[in-house]
TIROVO-790720 format. One record per atom (N, C-alpha, C, O): x, y, z; residue number from 0; residue in three letters. Coordinates in Angstrom, 1 decimal, padded with zeros to 4 digits. Example, Ala and Ser with C-alpha at 12.3 -4.5 7.8 and 13.67 -1.06 7.14 Angstrom:
2
<figu X="013.2" Y="-005.7" Z="007.8" i="0" aa="Ala"/>
<figu X="012.3" Y="-004.5" Z="007.8" i="0" aa="Ala"/>
<figu X="013.2" Y="-003.3" Z="007.8" i="0" aa="Ala"/>
<figu X="014.2" Y="-003.3" Z="008.5" i="0" aa="Ala"/>
<figu X="012.8" Y="-002.2" Z="007.1" i="1" aa="Ser"/>
<figu X="013.7" Y="-001.1" Z="007.1" i="1" aa="Ser"/>
<figu X="012.9" Y="000.0" Z="007.9" i="1" aa="Ser"/>
<figu X="013.4" Y="001.1" Z="008.0" i="1" aa="Ser"/>
***
This chain:
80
<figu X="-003.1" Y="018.3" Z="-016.3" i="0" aa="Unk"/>
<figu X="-002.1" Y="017.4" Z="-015.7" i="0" aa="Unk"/>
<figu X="-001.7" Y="018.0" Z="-014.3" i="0" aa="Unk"/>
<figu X="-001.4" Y="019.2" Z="-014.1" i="0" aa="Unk"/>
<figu X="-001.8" Y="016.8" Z="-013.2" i="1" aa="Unk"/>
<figu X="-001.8" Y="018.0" Z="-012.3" i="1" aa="Unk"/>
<figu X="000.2" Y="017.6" Z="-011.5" i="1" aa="Unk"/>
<figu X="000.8" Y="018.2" Z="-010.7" i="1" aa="Unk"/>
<figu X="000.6" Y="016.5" Z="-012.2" i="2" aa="Unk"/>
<figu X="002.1" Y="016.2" Z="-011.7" i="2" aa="Unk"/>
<figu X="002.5" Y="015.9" Z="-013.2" i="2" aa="Unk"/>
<figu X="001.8" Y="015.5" Z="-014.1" i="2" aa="Unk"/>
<figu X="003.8" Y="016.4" Z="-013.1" i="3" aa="Unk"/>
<figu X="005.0" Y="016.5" Z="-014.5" i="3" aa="Unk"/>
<figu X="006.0" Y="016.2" Z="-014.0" i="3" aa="Unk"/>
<figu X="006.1" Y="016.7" Z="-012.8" i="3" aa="Unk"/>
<figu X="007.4" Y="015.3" Z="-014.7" i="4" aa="Unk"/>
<figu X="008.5" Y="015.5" Z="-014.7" i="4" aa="Unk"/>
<figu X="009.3" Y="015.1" Z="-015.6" i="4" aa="Unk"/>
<figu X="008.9" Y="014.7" Z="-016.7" i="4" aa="Unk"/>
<figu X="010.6" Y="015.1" Z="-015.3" i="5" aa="Unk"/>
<figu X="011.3" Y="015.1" Z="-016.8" i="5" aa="Unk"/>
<figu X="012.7" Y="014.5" Z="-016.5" i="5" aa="Unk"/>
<figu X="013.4" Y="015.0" Z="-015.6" i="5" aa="Unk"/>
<figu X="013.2" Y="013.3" Z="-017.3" i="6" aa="Unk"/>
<figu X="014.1" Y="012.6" Z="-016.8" i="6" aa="Unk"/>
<figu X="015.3" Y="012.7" Z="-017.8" i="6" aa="Unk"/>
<figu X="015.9" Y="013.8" Z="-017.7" i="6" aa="Unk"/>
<figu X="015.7" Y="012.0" Z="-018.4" i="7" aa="Unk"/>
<figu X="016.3" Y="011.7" Z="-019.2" i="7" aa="Unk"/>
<figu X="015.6" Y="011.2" Z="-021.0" i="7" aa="Unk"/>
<figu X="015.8" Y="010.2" Z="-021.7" i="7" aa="Unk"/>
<figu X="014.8" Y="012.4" Z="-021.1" i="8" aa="Unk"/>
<figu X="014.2" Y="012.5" Z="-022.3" i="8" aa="Unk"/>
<figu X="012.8" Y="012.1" Z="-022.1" i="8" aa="Unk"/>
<figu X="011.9" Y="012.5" Z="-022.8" i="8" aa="Unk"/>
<figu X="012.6" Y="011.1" Z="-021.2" i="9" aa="Unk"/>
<figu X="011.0" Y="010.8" Z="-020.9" i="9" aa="Unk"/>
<figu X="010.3" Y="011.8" Z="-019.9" i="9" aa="Unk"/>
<figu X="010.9" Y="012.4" Z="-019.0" i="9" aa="Unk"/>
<figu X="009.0" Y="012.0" Z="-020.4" i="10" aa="Unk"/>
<figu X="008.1" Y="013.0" Z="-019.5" i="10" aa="Unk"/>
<figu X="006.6" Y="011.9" Z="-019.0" i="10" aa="Unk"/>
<figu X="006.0" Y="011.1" Z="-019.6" i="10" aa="Unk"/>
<figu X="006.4" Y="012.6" Z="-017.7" i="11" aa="Unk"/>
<figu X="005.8" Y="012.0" Z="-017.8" i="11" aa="Unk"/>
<figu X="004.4" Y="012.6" Z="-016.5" i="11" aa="Unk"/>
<figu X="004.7" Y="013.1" Z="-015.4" i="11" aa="Unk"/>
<figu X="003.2" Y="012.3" Z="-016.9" i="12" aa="Unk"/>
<figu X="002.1" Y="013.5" Z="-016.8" i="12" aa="Unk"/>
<figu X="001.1" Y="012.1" Z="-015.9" i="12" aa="Unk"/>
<figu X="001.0" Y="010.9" Z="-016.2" i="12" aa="Unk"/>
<figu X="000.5" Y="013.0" Z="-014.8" i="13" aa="Unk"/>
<figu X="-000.8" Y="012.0" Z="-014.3" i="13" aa="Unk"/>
<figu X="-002.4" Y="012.9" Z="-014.7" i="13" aa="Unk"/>
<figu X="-002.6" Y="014.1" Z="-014.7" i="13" aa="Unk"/>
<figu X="-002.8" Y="012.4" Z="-014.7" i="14" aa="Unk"/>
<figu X="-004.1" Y="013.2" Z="-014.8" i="14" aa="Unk"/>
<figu X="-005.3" Y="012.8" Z="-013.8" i="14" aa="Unk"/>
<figu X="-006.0" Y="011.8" Z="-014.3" i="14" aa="Unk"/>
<figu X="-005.6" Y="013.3" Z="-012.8" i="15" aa="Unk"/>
<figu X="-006.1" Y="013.2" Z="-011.7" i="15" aa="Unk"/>
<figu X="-007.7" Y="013.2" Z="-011.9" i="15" aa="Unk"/>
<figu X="-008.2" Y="013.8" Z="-012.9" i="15" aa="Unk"/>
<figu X="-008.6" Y="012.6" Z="-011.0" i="16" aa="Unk"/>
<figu X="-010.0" Y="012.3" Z="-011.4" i="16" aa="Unk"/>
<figu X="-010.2" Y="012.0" Z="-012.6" i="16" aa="Unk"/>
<figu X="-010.9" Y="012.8" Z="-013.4" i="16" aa="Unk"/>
<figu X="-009.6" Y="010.8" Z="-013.1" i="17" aa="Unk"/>
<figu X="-010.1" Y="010.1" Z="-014.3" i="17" aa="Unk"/>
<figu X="-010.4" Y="010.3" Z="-015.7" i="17" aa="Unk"/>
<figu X="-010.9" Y="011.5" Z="-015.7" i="17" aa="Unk"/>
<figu X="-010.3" Y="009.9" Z="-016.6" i="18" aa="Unk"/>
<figu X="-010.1" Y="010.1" Z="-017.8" i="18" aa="Unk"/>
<figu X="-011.7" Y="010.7" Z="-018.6" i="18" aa="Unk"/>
<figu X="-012.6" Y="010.1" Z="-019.1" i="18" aa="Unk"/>
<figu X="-011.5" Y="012.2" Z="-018.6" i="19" aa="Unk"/>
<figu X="-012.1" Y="013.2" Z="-019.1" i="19" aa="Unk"/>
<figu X="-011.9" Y="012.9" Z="-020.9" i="19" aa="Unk"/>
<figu X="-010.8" Y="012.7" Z="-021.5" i="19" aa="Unk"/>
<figu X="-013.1" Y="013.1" Z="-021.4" i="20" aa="Unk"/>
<figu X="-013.3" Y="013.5" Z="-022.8" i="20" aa="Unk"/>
<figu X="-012.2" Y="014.6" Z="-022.9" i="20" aa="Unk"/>
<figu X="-011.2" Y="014.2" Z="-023.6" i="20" aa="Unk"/>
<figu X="-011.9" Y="016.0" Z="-022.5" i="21" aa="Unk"/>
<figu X="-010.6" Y="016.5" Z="-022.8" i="21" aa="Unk"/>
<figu X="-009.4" Y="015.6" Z="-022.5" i="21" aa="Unk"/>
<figu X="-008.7" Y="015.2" Z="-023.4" i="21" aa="Unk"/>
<figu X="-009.1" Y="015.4" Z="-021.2" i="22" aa="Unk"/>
<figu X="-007.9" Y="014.5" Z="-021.6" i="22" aa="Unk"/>
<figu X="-007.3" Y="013.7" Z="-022.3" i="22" aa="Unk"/>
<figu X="-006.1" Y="013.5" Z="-022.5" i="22" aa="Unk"/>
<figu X="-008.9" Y="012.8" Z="-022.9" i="23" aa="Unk"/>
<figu X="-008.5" Y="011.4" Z="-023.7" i="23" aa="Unk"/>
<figu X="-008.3" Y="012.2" Z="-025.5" i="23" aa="Unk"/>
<figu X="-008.1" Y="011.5" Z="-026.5" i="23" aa="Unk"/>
<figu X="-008.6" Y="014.1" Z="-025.5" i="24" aa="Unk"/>
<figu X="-008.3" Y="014.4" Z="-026.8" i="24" aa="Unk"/>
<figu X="-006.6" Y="014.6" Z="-026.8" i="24" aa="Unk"/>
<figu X="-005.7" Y="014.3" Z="-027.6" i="24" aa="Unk"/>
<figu X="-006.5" Y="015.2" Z="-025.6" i="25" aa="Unk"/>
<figu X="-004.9" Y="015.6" Z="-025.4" i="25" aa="Unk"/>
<figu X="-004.1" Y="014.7" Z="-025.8" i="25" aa="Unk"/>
<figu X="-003.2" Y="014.8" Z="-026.8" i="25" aa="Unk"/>
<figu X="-004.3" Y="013.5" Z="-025.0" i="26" aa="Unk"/>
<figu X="-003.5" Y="012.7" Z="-025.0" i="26" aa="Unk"/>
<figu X="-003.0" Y="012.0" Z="-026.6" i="26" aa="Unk"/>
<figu X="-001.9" Y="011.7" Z="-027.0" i="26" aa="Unk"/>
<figu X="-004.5" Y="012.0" Z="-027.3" i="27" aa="Unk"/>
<figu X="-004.4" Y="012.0" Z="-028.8" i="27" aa="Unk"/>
<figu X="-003.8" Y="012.7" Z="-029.9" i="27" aa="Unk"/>
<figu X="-003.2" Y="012.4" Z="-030.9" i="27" aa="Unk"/>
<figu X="-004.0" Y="014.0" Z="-029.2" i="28" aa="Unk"/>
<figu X="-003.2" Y="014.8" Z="-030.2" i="28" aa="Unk"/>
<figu X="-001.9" Y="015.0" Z="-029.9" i="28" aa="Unk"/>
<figu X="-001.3" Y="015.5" Z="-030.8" i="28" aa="Unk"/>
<figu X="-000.8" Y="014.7" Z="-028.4" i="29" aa="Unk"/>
<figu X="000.2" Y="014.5" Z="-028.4" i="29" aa="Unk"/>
<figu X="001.0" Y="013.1" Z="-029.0" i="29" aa="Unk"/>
<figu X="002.2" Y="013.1" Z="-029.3" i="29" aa="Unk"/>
<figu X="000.4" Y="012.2" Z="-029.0" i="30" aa="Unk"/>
<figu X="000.5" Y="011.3" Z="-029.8" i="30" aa="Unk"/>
<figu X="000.9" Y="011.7" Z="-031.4" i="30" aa="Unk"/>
<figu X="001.9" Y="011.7" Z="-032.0" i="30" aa="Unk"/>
<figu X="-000.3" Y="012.1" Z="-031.7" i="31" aa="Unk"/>
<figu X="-000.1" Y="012.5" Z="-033.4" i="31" aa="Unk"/>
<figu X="000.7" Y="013.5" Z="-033.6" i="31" aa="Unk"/>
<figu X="001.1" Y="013.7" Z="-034.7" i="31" aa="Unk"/>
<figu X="001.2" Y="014.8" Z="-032.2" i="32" aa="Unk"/>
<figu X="002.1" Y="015.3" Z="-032.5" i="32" aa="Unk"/>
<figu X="003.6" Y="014.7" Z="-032.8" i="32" aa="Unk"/>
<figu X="004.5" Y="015.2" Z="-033.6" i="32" aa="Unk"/>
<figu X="003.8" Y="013.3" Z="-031.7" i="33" aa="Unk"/>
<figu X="004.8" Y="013.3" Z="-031.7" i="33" aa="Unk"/>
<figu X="005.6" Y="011.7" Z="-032.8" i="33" aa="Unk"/>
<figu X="006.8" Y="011.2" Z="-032.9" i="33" aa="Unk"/>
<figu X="004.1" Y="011.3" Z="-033.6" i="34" aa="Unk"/>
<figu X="004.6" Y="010.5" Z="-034.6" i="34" aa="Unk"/>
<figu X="005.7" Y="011.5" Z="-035.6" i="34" aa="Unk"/>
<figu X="005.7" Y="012.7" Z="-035.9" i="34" aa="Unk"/>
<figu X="006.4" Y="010.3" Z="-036.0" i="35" aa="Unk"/>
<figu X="007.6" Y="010.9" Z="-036.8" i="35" aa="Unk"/>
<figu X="008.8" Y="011.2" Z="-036.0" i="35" aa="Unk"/>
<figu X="010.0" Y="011.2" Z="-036.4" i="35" aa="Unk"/>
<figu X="008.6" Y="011.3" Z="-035.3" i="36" aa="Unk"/>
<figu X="009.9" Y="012.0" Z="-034.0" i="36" aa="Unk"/>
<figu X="010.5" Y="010.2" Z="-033.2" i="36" aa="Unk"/>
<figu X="011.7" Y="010.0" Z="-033.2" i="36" aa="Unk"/>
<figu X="010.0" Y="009.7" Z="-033.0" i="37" aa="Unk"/>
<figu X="010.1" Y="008.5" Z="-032.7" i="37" aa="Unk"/>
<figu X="010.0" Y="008.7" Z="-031.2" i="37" aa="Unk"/>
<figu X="011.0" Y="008.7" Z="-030.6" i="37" aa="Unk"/>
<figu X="008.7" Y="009.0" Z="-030.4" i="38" aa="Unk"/>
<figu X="008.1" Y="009.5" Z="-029.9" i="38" aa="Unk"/>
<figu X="007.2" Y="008.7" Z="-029.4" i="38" aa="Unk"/>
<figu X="007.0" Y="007.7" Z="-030.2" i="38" aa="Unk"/>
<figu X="006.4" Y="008.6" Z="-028.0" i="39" aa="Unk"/>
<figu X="005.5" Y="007.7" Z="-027.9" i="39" aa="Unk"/>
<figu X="004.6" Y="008.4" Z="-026.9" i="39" aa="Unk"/>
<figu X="005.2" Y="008.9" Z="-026.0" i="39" aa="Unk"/>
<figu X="003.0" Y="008.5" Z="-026.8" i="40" aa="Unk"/>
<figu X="002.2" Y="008.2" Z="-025.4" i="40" aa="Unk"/>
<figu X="001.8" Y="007.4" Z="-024.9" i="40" aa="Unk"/>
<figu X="000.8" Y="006.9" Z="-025.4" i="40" aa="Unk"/>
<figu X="002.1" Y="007.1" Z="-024.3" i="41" aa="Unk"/>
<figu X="001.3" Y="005.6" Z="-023.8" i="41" aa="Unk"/>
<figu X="000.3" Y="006.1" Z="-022.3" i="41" aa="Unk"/>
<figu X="000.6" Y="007.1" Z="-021.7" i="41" aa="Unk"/>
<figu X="-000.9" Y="005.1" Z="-021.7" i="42" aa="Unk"/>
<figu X="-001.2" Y="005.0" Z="-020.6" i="42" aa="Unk"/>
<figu X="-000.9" Y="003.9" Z="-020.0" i="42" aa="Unk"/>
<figu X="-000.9" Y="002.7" Z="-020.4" i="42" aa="Unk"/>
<figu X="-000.6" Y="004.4" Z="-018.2" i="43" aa="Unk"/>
<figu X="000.1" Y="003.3" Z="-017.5" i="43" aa="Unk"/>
<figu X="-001.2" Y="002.9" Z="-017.2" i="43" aa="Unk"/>
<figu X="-001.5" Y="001.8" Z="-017.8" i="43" aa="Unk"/>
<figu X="-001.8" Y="003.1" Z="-016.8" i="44" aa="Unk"/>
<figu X="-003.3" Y="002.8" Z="-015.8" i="44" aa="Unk"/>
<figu X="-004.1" Y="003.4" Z="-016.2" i="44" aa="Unk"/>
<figu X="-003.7" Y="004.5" Z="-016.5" i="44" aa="Unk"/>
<figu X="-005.3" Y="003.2" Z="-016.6" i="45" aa="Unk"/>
<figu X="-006.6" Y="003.6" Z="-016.9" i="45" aa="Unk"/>
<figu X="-007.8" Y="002.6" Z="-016.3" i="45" aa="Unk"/>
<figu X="-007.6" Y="001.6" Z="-015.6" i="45" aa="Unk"/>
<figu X="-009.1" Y="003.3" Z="-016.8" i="46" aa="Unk"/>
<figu X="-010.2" Y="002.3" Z="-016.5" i="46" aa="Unk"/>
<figu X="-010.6" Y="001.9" Z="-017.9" i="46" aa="Unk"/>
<figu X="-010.1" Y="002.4" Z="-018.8" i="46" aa="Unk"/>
<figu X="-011.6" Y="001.0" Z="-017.9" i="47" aa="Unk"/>
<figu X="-012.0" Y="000.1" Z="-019.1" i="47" aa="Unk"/>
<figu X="-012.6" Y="001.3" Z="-020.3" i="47" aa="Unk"/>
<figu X="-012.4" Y="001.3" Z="-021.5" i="47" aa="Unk"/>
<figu X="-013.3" Y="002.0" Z="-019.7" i="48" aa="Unk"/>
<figu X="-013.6" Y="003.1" Z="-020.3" i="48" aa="Unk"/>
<figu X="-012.7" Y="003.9" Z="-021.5" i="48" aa="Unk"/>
<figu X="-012.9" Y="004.0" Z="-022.7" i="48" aa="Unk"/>
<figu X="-011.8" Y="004.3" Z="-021.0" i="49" aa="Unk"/>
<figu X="-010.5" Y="005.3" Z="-021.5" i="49" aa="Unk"/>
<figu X="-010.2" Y="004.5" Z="-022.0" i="49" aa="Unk"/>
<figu X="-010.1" Y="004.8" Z="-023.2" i="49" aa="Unk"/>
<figu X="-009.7" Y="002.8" Z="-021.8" i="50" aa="Unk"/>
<figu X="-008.9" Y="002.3" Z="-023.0" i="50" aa="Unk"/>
<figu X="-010.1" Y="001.7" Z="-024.0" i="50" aa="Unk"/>
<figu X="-009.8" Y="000.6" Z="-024.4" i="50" aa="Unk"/>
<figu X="-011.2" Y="002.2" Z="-024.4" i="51" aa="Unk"/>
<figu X="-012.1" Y="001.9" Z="-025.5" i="51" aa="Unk"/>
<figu X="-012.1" Y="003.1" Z="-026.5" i="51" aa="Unk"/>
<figu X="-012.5" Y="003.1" Z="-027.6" i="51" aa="Unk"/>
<figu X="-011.5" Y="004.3" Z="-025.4" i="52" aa="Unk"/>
<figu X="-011.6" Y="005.6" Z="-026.3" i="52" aa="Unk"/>
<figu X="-010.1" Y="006.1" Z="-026.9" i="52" aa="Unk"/>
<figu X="-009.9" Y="006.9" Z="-027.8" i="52" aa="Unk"/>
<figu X="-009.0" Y="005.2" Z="-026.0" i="53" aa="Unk"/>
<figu X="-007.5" Y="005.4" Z="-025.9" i="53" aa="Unk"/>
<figu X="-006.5" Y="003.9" Z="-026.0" i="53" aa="Unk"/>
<figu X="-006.0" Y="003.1" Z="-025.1" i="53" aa="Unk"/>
<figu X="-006.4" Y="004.1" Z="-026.9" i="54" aa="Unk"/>
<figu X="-005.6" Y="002.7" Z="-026.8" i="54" aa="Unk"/>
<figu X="-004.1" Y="002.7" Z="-026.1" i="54" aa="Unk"/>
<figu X="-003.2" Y="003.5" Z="-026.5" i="54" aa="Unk"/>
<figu X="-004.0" Y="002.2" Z="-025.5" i="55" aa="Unk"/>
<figu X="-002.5" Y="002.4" Z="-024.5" i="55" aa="Unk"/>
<figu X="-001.5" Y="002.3" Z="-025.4" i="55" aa="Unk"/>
<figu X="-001.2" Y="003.5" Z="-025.6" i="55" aa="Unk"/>
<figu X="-001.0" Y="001.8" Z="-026.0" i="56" aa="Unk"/>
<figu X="000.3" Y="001.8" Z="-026.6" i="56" aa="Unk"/>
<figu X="000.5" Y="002.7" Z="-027.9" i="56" aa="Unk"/>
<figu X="001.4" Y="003.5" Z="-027.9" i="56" aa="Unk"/>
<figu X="-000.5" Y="002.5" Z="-029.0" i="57" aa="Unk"/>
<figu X="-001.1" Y="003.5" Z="-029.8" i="57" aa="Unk"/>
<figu X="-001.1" Y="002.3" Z="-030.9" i="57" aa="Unk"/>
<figu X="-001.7" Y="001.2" Z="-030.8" i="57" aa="Unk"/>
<figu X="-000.3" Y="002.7" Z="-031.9" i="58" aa="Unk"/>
<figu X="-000.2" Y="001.5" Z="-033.2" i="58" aa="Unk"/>
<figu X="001.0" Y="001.1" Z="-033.1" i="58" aa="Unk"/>
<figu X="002.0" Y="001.8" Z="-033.1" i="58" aa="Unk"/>
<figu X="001.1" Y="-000.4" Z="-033.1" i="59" aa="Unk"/>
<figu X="002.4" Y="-001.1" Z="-032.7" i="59" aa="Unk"/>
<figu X="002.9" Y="-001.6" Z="-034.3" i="59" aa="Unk"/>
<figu X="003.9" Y="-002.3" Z="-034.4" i="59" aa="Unk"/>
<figu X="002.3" Y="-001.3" Z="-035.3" i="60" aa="Unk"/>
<figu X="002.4" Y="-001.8" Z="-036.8" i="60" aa="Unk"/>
<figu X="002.3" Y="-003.3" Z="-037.5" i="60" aa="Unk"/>
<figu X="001.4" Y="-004.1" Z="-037.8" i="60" aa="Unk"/>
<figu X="003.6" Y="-003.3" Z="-037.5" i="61" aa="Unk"/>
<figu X="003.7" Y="-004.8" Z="-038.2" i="61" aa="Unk"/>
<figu X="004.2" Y="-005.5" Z="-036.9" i="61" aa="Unk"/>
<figu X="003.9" Y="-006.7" Z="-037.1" i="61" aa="Unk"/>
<figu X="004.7" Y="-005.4" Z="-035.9" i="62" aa="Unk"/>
<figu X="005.3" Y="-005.7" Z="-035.0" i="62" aa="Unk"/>
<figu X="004.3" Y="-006.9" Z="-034.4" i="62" aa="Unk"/>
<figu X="004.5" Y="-008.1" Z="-034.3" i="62" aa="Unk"/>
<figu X="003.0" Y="-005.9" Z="-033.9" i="63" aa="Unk"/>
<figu X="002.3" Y="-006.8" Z="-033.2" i="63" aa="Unk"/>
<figu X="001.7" Y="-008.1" Z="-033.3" i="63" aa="Unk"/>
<figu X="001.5" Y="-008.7" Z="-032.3" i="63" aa="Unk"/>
<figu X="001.4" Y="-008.5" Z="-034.2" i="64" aa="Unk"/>
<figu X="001.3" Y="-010.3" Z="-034.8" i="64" aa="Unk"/>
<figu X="002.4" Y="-011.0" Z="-034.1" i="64" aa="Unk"/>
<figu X="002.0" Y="-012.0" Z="-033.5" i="64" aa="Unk"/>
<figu X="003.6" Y="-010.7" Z="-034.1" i="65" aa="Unk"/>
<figu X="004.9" Y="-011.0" Z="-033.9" i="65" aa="Unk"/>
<figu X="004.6" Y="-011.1" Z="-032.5" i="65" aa="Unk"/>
<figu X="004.5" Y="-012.2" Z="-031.9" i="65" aa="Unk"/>
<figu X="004.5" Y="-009.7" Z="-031.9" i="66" aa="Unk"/>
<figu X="004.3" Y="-009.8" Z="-029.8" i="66" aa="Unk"/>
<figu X="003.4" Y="-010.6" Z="-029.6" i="66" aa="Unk"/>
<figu X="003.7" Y="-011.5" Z="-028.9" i="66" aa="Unk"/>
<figu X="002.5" Y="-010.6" Z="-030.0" i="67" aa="Unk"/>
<figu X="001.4" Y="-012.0" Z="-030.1" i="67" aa="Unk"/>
<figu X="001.7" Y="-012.8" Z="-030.2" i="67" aa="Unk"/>
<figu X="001.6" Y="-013.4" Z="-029.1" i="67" aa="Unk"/>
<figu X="002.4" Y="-013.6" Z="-031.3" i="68" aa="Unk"/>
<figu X="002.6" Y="-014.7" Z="-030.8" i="68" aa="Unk"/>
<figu X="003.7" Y="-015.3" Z="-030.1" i="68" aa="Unk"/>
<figu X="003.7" Y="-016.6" Z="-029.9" i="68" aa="Unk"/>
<figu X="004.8" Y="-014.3" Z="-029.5" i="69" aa="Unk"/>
<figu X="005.6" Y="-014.4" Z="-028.5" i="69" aa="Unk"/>
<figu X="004.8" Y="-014.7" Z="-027.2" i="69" aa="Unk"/>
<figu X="004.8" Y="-015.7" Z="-026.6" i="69" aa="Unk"/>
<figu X="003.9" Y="-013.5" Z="-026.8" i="70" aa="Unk"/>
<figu X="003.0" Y="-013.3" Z="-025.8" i="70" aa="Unk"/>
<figu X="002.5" Y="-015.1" Z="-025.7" i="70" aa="Unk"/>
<figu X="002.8" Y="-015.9" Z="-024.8" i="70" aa="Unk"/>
<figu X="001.7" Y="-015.5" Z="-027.0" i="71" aa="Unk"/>
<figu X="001.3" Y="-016.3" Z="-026.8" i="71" aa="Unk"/>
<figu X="002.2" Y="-018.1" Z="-026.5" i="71" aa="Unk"/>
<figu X="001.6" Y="-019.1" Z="-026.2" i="71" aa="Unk"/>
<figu X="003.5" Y="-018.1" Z="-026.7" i="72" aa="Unk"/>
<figu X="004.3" Y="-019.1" Z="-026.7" i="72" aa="Unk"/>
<figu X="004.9" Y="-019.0" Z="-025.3" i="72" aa="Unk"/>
<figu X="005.4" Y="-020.0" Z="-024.8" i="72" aa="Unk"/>
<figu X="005.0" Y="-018.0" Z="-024.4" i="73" aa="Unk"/>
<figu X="005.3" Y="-017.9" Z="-023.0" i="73" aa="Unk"/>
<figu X="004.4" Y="-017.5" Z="-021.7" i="73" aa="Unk"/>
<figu X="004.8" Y="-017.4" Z="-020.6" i="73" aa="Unk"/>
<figu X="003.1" Y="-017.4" Z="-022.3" i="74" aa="Unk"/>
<figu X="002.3" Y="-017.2" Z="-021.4" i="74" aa="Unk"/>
<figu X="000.9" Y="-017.7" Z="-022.2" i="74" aa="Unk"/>
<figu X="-000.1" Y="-016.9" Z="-022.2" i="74" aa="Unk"/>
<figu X="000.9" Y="-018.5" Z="-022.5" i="75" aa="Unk"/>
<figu X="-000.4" Y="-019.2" Z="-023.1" i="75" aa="Unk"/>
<figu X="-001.6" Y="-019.5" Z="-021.9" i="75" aa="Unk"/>
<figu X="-002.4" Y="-020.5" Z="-021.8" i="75" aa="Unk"/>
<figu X="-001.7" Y="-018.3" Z="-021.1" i="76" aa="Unk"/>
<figu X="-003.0" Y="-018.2" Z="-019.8" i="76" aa="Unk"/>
<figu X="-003.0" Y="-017.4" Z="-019.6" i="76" aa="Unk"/>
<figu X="-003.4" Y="-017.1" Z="-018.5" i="76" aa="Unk"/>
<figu X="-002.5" Y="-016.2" Z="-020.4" i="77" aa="Unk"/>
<figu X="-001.9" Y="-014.5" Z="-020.6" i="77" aa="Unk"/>
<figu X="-002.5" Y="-014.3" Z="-018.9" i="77" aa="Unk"/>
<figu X="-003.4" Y="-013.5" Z="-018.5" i="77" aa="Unk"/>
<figu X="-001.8" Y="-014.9" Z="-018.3" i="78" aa="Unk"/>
<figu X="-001.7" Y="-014.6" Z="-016.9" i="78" aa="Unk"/>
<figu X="-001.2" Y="-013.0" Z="-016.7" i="78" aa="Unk"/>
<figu X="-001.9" Y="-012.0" Z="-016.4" i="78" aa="Unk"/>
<figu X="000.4" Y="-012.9" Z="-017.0" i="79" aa="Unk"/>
<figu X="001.0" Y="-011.7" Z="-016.9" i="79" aa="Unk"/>
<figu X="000.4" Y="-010.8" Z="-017.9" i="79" aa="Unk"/>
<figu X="000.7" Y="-009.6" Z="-018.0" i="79" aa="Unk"/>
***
């Protein structure tokens, strides 16, 4: 990571020249470090690549059916 900082409980890391097989394990095992804690990693930006190996948000549970079909009743051209 080549920039860090730290705010008000969120941290937040860029990782420069693109999403490396190490990075995309990091990023995994801080994730699974920080389940339970109520804890999240997410990616802002990636390429198509990294999000086939990295899923951005991680597991959204039962929730997601639900954001779906919100997603889908306000933006039915998932424009945004």
């Amino acid at each position: 990571m080549e920039r860090c900082g730290t705010g008000d409980g969120n941290w937040m890391g860029t990782v420069e020249g693109g999403p490396s097989r190490a990075s995309i394990l990091c990023c995994k095992q801080l994730r699974s470090d920080l389940e339970g804690t109520r804890g999240i990693v997410g990616a802002r930006s990636t390429d198509r690549g990294a999000r086939a190996r990295f899923e951005a948000w991680g597991n959204a549970g039962d929730a997601l059916p639900l954001m779906k079909a919100v997603k889908r009743q306000f933006d039915p051209a998932w424009e945004l």
